[in-house]
N, C-alpha and C positions, 0 to 999 in steps of 0.2 A: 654703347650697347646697353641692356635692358639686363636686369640680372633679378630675377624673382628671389627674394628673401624666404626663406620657408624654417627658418630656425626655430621657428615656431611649434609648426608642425609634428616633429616628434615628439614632444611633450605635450601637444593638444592631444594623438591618437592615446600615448601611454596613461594620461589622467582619466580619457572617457572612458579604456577599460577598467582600471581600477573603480571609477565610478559605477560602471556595470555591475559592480560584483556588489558594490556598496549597496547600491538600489534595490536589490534583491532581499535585503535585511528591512525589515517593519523598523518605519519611522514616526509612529504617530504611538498614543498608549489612552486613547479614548474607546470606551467602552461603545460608541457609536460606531466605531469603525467593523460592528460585528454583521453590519447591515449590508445589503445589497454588492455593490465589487469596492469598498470602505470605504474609506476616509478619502476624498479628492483632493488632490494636493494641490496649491498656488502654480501656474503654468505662467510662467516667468522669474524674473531677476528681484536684486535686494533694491536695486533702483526703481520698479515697480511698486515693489510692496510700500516702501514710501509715498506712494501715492494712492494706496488703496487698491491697486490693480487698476488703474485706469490706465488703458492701453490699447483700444480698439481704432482711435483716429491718430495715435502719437503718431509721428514720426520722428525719426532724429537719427543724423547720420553717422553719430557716435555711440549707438548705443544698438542692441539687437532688440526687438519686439517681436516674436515666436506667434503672441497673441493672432497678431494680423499678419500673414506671412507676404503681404502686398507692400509693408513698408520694406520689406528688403529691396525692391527696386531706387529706394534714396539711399545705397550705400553709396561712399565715395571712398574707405580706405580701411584696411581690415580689421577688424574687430570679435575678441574675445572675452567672454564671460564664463563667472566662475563666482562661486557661492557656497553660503552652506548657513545653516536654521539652528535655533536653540530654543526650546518653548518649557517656560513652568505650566503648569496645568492645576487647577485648584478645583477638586469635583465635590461635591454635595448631593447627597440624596439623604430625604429627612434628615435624621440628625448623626448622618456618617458621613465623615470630611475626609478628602484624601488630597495627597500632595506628590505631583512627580513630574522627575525631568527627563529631556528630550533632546537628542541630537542630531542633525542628518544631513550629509550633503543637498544643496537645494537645485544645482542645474552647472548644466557645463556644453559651451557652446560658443561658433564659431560663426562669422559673417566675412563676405567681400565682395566687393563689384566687379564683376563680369565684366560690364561699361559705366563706366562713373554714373552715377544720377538714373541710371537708366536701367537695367538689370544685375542685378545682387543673388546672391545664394547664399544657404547658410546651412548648417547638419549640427547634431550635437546631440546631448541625452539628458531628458529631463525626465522626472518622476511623473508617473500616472495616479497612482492612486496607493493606500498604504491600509494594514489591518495590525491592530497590535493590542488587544485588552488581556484581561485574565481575569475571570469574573465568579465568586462562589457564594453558592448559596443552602443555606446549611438547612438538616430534617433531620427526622429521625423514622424508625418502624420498632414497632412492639408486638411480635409473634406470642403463641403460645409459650417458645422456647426460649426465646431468648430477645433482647433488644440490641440496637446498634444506632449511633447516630453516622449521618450520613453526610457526606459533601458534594453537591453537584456542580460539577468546574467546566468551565467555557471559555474556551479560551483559543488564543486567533494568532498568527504571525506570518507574514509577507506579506509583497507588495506586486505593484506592475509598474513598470516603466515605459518609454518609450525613447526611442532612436530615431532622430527626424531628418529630413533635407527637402530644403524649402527653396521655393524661387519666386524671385517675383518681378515686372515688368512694367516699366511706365506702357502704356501704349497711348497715351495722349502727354500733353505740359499738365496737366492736373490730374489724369486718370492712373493709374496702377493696380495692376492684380498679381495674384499672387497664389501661392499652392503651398501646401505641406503634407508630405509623405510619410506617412507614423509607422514603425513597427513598433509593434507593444507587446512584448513579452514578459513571463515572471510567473509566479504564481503564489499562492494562499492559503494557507490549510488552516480548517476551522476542524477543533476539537470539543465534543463533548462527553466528557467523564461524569462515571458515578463510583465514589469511591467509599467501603464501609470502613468504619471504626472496629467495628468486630472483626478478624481477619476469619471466620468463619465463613464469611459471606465472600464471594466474587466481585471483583471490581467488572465495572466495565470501560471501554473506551470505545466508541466512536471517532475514525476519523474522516473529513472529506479534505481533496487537496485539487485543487482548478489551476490549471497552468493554461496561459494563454499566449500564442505566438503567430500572429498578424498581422497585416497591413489597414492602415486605414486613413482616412484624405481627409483634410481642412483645408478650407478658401477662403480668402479673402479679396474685397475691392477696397481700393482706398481715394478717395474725393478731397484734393488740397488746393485752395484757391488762396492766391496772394492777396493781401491788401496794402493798405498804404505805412510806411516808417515800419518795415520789416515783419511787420507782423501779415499772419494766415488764419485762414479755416478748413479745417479737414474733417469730414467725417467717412468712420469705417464700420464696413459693415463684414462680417462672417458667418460662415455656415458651415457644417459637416453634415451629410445626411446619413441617414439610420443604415448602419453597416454590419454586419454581421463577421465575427470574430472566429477564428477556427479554436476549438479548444478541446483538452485532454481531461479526465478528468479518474479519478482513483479513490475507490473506495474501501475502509478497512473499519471490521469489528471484532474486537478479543476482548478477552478475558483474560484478568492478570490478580495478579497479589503483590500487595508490598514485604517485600525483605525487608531482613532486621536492619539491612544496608540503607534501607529507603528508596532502592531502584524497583524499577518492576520488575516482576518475572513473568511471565507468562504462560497462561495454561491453555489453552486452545483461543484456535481462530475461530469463529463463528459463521462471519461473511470478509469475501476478497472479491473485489472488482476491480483490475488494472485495467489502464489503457482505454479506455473509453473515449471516444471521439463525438464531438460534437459542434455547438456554436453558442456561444454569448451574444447578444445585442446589442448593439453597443447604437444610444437613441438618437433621433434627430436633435442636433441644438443651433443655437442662430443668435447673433447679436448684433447690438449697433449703438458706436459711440461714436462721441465727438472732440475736436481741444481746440482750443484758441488758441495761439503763440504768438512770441517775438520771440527773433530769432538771437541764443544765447543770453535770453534773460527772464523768459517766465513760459508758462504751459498751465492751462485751465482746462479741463474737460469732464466726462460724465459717460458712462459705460451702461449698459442696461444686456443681461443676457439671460438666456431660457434653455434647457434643455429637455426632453419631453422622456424625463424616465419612468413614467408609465406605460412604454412599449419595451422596461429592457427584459430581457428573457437569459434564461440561463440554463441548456441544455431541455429548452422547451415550455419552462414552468416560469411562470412570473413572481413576480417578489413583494409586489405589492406597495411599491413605493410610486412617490406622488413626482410632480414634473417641477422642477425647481428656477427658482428667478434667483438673479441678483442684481444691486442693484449699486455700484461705486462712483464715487466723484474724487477728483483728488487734481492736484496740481504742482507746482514746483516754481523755484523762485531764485534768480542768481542776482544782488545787490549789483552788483558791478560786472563791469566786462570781465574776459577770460584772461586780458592782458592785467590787470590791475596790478598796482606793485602791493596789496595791500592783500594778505591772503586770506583773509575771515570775509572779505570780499570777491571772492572770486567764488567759496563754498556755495554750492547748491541745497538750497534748503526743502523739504516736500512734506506732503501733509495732506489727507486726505480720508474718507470714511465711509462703512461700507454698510450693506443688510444684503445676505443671504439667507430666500429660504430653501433649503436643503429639501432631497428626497424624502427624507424620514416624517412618517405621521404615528407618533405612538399613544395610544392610550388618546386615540383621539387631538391628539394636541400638534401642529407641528416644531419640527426642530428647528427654531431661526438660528441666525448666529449675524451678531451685529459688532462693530467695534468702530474706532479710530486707530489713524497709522502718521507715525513721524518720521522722518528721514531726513538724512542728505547725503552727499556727494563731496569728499575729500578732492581735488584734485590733487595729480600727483605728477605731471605733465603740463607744461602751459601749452605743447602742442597738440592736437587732437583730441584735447579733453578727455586722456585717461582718467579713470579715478577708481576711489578704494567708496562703495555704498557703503552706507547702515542706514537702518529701517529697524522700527520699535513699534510693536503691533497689539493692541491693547484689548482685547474681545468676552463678549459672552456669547456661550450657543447651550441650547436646554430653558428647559424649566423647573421649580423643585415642585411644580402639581402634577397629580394623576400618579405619585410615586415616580418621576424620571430624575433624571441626573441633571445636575446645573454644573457646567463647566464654564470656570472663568482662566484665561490664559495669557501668558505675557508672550510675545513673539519676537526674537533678537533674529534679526539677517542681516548676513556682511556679505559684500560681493565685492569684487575685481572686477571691473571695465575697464579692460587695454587697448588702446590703439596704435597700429601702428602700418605703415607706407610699406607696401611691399614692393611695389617696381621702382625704382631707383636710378633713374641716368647718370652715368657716370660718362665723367668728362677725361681725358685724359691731351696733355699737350705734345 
């Protein structure tokens, strides 16, 4: 008889919601994330980032790729992943330096084959995008009466997430395509305060709060041709087209003073706007990568991706941001087979480097963001090639001209890759 293992399964549903709750909390503290729907988070694993996010022709049938939702068709046995980020951040603008850290679950997710080699599924919940700064900037006014200096504060917190389940299907020996289903939900609130030194005067506060809760599609093809002593070429290609997001949106203006306590108190409301319904835009984007392999012992490839966020819209009004490339190469490299008796032989080494240019054009200037990425792969199973990732992520994004910010960042990600056989024949005599 056939007996499905699903011991798993409780502890995969009870992590994704605690994850849900997590994702909801701002995981980034860059002052660019005050921009457009923020900061866009890595959409994949710590095994990825080792290679620079090169992942649009991978395949591999121990590891989950989200990226291209068309390698799930090469699942053969079930697989979970599970992660989490840690980033110094070293920011600069002229001659003010600032230093801070960062924590956040990075992804949690699940894969298996429907039919071996031939149709795979996977669901799970990985971050969308994150807003996290607090930014002040100080003046003063001098009346007839009296003076007061003043602090103008800006300042951002949440995030969006999404929840996915993807499928994907050979429909030739080299052809597979594949689909992902997004719900993206969460939301944002961006704050703008003016606050006086003289408590004679009225604070104000501004705030906006955009909550979003949608569906929206990603496709993938993926193109795998064998060649000769184990080794292939695959290239993939994806697409989402420009979809439209259902969203809520809340608006609030008061009027407060600081207590001796330091809390506010509040003196009238000025303007309230609940519930407001609308749409976000969420743009057309499109990519196409490639990798070389041998099978269980190295991976080469090269990623190229665009998305066109000069069409995103946000309750009707644009934002004025530009359409962004990126551009990664990265690879991986195992010394030995996976049987070796020799375990520094058997470790999965990766390495790889990237340039994104970002939405952001400020002062004229755009915002790159370029780095190198090292990694590898513990095994922790000779069977199925579980392993425990690390990934060390080395970047700059900004400039210190036109007055902007120069952020330079280190990037720690650990992930869990488990594999493990769930149908099971048992024999009995």
């Amino acid at each position: 008889m056939r007996k499905l293992q699903i011991k798993f399964l409780p502890l995969f549903i009870l992590l994704s919601l605690i994850s849900g709750l997590s994702y909801s909390q701002n995981s980034t503290i860059s002052p660019y994330s005050r921009f457009g729907i923020g900061d866009l988070t890595f959409n994949g694993f710590a095994y990825q980032r080792g290679m620079a996010g090169m992942a649009l022709g991978y395949t591999n049938p121990s590891t989950i790729n989200v990226n291209n939702p068309a390698s799930y068709a090469y699942d053969s046995i079930m697989i979970m992943e599970i992660g989490a980020n840690g980033e110094c951040l070293f920011s600069r603008q002229n001659d003010i330096s600032t230093f801070g850290l960062n924590a956040d679950l990075n992804a949690l997710a699940m894969a298996f084959p429907i039919v071996k080699n031939k149709l795979g599924f996977s669901f799970g919940i990985i971050p969308f995008s994150s807003t996290g700064y607090n930014i002040i900037s100080k003046s003063s006014i001098d009346t007839l009466s009296t003076k007061s200096d003043i602090n103008y504060i800006y300042k951002g917190t949440g995030g969006y997430t999404k929840y996915y389940l993807g499928a994907g299907l050979k429909i030739t020996k080299s052809l597979s395509v594949g689909v992902n289903a997004n719900y993206l939900f969460g939301n944002v609130i961006n704050q703008r305060k003016q606050e006086f030194a003289n408590n004679i005067f009225f604070n104000t506060n501004y705030q906006d709060e955009l909550s979003l809760s949608d569906f929206y599609f990603e496709y993938g093809l993926n193109w795998k041709h064998s060649l000769k002593n184990d080794k292939s070429i695959a290239i993939g290609i994806t697409g989402s087209p420009s979809q439209r997001i259902t969203a809520n949106r809340n608006l609030l203006w008061l009027n407060y003073k600081k207590a001796a306590t330091g809390f506010d108190v509040i003196k009238d409301t000025v303007f309230l706007s609940l519930d407001n319904q609308g749409e976000v835009v969420l743009p057309l984007s499109y990519g196409i990568g490639f990798c070389v392999s041998k099978s269980n012992k190295w991976n080469y490839g090269a990623d190229v991706k665009i998305q066109n966020w000069s069409e995103y819209e946000s309750f009707g009004e644009k934002d004025n941001l530009n359409n962004s490339f990126s551009l990664s190469a990265g690879g991986s490299y195992i010394p030995n087979n996976l049987l070796s008796s020799k375990y520094v032989s058997r470790i999965e080494y990766r390495f790889g480097a990237y340039y994104n240019k970002s939405y952001l054009n400020l002062n004229n200037s755009d915002l790159n963001d370029v780095g190198i990425c090292l990694g590898f792969g513990l095994p922790i199973k000779r069977s199925f090639q579980s392993k425990v990732n690390c990934s060390l992520q080395f970047g700059k994004r900004g400039t210190l001209n036109d007055n902007l910010i120069r952020e330079q960042y280190i990037r720690l990600s650990i992930g869990l890759t488990f594999n493990e056989v769930w149908f099971i024949k048992k024999k009995y005599d």
